[in-house]
C-alpha positions in Angstrom: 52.2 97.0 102.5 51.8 94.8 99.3 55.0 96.1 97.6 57.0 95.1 100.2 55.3 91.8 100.6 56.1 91.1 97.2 60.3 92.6 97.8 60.2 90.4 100.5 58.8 87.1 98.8 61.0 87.7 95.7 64.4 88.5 97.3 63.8 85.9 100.1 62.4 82.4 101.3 60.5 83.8 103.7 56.9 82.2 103.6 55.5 85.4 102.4 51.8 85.2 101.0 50.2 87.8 98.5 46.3 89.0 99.0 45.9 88.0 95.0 47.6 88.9 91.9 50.2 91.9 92.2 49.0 94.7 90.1 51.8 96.0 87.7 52.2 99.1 89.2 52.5 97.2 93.3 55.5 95.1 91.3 56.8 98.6 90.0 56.7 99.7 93.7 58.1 96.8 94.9 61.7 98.3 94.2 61.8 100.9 96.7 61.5 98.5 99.4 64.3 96.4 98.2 67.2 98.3 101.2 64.4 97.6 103.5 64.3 93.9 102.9 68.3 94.1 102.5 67.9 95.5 106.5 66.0 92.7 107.3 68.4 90.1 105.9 71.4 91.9 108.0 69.6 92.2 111.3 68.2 88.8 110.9 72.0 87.6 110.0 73.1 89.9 113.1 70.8 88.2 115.2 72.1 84.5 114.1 75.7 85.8 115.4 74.4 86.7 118.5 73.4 83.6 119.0 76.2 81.7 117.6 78.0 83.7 120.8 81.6 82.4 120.7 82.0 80.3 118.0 85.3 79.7 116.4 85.4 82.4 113.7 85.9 80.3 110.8 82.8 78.5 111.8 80.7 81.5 112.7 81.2 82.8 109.5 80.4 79.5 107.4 77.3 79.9 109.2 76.2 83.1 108.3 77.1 82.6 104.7 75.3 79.4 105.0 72.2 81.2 106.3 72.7 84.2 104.4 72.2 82.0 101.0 69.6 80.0 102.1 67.3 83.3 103.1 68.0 84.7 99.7 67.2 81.2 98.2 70.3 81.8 96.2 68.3 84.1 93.7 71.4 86.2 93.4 73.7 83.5 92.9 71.9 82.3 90.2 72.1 85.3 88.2 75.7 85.8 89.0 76.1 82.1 87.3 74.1 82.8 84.2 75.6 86.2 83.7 79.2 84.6 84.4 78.5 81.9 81.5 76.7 84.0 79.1 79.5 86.8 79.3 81.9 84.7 78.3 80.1 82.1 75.9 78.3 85.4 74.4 82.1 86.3 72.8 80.7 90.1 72.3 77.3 89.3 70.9 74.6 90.6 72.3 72.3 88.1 71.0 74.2 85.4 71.4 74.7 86.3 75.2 71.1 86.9 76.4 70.2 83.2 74.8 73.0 81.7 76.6 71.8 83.9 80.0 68.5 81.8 79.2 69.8 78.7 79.3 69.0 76.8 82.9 72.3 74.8 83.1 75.5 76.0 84.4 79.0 75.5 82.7 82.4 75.9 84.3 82.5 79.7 84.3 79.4 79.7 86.1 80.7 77.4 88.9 84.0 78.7 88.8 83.0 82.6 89.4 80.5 80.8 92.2 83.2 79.2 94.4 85.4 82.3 93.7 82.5 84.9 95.1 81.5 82.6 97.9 84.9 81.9 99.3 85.9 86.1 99.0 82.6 86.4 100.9 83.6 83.8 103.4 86.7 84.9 104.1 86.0 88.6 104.5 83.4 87.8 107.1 85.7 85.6 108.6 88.8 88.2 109.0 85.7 90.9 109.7 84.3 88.9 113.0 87.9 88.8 113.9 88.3 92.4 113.6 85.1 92.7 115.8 83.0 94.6 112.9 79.9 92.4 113.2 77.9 95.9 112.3 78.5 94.5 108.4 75.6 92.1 108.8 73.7 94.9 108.7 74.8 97.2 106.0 76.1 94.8 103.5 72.7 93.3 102.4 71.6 96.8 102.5 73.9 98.3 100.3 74.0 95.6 97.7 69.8 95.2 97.6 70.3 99.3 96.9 72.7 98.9 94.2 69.8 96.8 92.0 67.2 99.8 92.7 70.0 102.1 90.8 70.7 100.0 88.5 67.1 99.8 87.8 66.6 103.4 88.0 69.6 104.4 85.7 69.7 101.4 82.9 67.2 100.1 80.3 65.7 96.9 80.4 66.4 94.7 77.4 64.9 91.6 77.9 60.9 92.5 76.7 58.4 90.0 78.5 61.1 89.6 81.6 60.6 89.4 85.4 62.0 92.9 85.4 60.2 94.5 82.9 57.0 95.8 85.0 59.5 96.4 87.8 61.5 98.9 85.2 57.8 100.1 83.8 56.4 101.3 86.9 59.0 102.1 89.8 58.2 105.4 90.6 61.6 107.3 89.7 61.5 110.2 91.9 60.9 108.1 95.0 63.5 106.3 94.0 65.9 109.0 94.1 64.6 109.7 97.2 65.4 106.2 99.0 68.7 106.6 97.3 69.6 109.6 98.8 68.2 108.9 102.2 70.6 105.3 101.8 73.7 107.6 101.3 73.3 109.8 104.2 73.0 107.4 106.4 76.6 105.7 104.8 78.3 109.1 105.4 76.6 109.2 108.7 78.3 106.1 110.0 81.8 107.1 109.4 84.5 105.6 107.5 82.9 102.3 107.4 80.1 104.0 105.6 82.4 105.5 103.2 84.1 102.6 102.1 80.9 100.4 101.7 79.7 103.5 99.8 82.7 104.5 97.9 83.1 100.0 96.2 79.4 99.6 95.8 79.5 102.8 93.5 82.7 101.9 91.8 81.7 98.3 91.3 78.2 99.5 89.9 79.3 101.6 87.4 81.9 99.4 86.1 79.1 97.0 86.1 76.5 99.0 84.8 78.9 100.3 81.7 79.6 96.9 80.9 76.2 96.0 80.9 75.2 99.2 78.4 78.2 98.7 76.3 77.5 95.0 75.5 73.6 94.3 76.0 72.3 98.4 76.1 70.9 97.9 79.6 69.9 95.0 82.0 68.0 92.0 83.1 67.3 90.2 85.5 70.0 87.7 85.5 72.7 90.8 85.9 70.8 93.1 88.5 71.2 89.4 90.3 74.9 89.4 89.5 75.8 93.3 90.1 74.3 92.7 93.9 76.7 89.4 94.6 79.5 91.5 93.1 78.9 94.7 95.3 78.3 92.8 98.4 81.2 90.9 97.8 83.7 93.9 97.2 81.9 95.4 99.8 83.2 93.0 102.1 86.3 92.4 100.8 87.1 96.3 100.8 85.7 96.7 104.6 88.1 93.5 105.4 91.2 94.8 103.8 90.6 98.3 105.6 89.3 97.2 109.2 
């Protein structure tokens, strides 16, 4: 139960409250419950557009956006906006982008890339509650909370004394596979749906993840962050353009 208390209060504002000090090994475990809490996010995003009922669509879905940033405290997003300036100001370096991915304050690539994401994701969900798929709620959050346990699973962590570090020390690999595995079945089980969410969150994590190797040799914190606002927003995008 303690590894997912501790997914769930570091993926979420949830007013989550540890029995003491994690042990490195609960952190390490903490990563296989990262889908689960991803499920948790979607029903409890499905849920809010039940109760929004009949709301305008463009409404309904700055709502859940709204709501679907404040619950993940906008961790994510603030990866996605050191990653976005520190790719750019880096200019190849590996050294020189990991100090910039340190520094607190955002520049215009940062903000840029943010309103870009956030108005693809708006405007997916929006032409998605149109098409009457509100069963992405559910499986977005999902697939993109899965796409940081394999990129955790399949890349090196570079940054030594990191919030990642004891989570890339101790997951235990071979249950990770395992959760993995179980994640995909249940895509192909849904249908095409599942396929598409399946088929853009692995193409968008390996072009990810190879970027990641080829400039920095592996991840941090700041990019797993990054990598799941890019999957679930090609996720989206993709289901839109298809539904």
């Amino acid at each position: 139960m303690q590894p997912f208390l501790i997914a769930l209060q570091f993926l979420t504002c949830l007013p989550v409250r540890l029995r003491g000090m994690p042990e490195p090994q609960q952190i390490g475990r903490s990563l296989l419950y990262y889908p689960l809490v991803g499920l948790l996010l979607g029903g409890m995003l499905c849920l809010l557009g039940v109760a929004l009922g009949n709301a305008a669509p463009p409404l309904k879905a700055a709502l859940l956006l709204a709501a679907w940033v404040w619950l993940t405290g906008a961790l994510h997003l603030d990866g996605l906006a050191d990653s976005a300036d520190a790719w750019l100001g880096g200019f190849g370096d590996r050294e020189r982008t990991l100090a910039i991915m340190k520094d607190p304050c955002s520049g215009p690539v940062a903000v840029a890339v943010l309103v870009l994401v956030l108005l693809l994701k708006f405007v997916a969900l929006w032409t998605l509650l149109e098409q009457g798929n509100p069963w992405v709620l559910l499986a977005v959050p999902l697939v993109g909370r899965s796409a940081m346990l394999g990129l955790f699973l399949t890349t090196p962590y570079v940054r030594p004394g990191g919030l990642g570090q004891a989570l890339a020390q101790h997951m235990p690999r071979s249950e990770a596979r395992v959760v993995l595995g179980l994640i995909v079945l249940g895509g192909v089980l849904m249908g095409a749906g599942g396929w598409v969410a399946l088929a853009v969150a692995a193409c968008v994590g390996l072009l990810v993840r190879r970027a990641l190797v080829q400039r920095l040799g592996g991840t941090t914190g700041d990019t797993a962050g990054a990598l799941l606002e890019l999957v679930e927003c090609a996720v989206l995008v993709g289901l839109a353009l298809l539904g």
